[in-house]
C-alpha positions as CSV (number, residue, x, y, z in Angstrom):
1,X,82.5,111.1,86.4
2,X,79.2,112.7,87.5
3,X,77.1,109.3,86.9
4,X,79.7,107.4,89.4
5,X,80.1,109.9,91.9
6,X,76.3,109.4,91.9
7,X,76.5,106.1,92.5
8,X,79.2,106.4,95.0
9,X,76.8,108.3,97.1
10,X,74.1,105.9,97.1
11,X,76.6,103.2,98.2
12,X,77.5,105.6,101.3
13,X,74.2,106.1,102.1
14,X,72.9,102.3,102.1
15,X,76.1,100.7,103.4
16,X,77.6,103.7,105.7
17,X,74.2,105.4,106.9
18,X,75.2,108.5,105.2
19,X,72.5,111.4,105.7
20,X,74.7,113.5,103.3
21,X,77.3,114.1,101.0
22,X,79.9,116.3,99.8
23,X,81.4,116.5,96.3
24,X,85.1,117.4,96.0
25,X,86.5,117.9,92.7
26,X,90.6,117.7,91.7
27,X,93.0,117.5,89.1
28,X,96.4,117.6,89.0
29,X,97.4,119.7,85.7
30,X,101.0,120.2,86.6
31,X,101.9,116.9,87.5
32,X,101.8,115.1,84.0
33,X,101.9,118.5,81.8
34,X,99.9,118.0,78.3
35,X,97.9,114.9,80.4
36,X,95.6,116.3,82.7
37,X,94.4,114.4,85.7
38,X,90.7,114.8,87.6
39,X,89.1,113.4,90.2
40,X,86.4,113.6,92.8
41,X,86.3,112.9,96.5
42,X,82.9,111.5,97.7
43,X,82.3,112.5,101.6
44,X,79.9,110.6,103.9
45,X,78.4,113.2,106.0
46,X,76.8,111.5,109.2
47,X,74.6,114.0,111.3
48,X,75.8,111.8,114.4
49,X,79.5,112.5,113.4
50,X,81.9,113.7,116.4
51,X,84.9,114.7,114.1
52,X,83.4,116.5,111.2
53,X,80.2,117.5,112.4
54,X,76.9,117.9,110.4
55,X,76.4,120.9,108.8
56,X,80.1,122.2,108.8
57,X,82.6,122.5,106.2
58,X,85.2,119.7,105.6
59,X,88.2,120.4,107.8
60,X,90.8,118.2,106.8
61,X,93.5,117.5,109.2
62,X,97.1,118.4,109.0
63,X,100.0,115.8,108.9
64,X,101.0,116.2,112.3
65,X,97.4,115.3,113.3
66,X,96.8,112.5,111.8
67,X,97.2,110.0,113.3
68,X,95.1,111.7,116.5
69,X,92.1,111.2,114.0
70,X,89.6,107.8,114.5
71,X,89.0,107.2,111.0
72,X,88.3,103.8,110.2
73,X,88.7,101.8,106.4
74,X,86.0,99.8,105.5
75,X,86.2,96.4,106.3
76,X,86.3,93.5,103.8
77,X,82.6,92.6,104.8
78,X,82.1,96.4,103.9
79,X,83.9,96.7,101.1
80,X,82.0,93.3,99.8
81,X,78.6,95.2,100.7
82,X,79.2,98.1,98.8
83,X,80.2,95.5,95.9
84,X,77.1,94.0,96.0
85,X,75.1,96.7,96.2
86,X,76.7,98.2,93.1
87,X,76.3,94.8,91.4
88,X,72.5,94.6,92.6
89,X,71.8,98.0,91.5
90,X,73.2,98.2,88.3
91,X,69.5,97.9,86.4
92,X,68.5,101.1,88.3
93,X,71.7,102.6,86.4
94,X,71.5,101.6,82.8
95,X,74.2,103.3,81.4
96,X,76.7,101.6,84.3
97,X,78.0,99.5,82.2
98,X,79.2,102.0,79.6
99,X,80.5,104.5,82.1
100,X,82.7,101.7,83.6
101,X,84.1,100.8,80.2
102,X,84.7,104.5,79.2
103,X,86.0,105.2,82.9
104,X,88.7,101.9,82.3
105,X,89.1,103.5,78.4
106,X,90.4,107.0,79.6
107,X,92.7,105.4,82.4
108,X,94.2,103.2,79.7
């Protein structure tokens, strides 16, 4: 999980502009009891950002604010960009390939 996140943030940061990011780590233990569940969260921290600005903590907002909040998706062009930038990059990760399989392996 560590070698993707890794590569998540180097997406953010030549796709997005990201100066920074944040690590967030999860798992949902009750949920599926005896089949533990982990994640991570990978923030883009922008030191021009207006809602979550640079150098403060996350603050996530509450359901009745949400929709008040200007966060945008990417776009497909985006979404495409970060895809190719993965794909491009894969030689500077070697081990890519095998972390994809084993990632696809424990979903399964």
């Amino acid at each position: 999980m560590d070698f993707l996140t890794m590569i998540a943030a180097d997406a953010l940061r030549a796709v997005f502009g990201a100066d920074w990011q944040n690590f967030q780590e999860n798992g949902n233990w009750q949920k599926h009891p005896g089949r533990g569940h982990a994640h991570i969260h990978v923030y883009g921290r922008r030191r021009d950002a207006r809602e979550q600005p640079f150098g403060e903590a996350l603050r996530f907002p509450l359901r009745s604010e949400r929709d008040e909040w200007q966060v945008q998706a990417p776009t497909p062009d985006e979404v495409e960009e970060i895809r190719v930038f993965v794909q491009r990059n894969q030689e500077a990760y070697p081990a890519f390939d095998a972390a994809m399989a084993m990632t696809q392996e424990l979903s399964d």
